[in-house]
N, C-alpha and C positions, 0 to 999 in steps of 0.2 A: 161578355163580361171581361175577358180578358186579363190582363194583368194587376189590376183591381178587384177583380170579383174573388181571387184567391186569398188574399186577408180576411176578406167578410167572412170565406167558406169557413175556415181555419177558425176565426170567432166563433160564430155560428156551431160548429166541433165541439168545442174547446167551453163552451154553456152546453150542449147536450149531454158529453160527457159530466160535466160537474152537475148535473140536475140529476142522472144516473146513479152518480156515486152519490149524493146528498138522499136519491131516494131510498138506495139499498143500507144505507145507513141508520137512517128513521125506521127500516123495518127492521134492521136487527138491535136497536134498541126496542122495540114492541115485542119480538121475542124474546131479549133477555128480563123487562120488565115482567113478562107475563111469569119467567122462569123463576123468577126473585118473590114474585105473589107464591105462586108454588112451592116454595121453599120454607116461606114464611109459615104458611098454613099446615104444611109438614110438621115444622119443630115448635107449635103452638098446639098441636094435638100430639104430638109427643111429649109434649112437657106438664099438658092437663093427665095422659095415660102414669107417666113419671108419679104425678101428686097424689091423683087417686090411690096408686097402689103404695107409697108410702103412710097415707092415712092410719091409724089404726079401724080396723072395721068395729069392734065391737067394745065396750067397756073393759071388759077384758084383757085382748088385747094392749090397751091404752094401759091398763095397771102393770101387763108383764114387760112392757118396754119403758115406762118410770122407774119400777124395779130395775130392771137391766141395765138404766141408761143408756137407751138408745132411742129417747123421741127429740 
């Protein structure tokens, strides 16, 4: 190959590297998505635990906190 074939190789490089970094890229966006879903479903069962326990449970309840002002 000779003094020709060393451009090619250097190309040749130069796409294996960039196919590399492109791939390790696409997986760490797969694990930050997966990490953002996780996250999600976190503070959407925190925030249904949140409502529940603000509810009043019983009629009662619901009276002493109109009385109170705090519903």
């Amino acid at each position: 190959m000779g003094a020709r074939g060393a451009p090619l190789r250097h190309h040749a490089l130069a796409i294996l590297l960039f196919l590399r970094a492109l791939r390790r890229s696409g997986e760490r966006a797969g694990r930050l998505a997966e990490q953002l879903e996780t996250m999600e479903n976190t503070h959407d069962a925190l925030r249904r635990m949140l409502e529940a326990a603000a509810r009043p449970r019983t009629r009662e309840e619901l009276a002493e906190r109109l009385r109170n002002g705090r519903l």
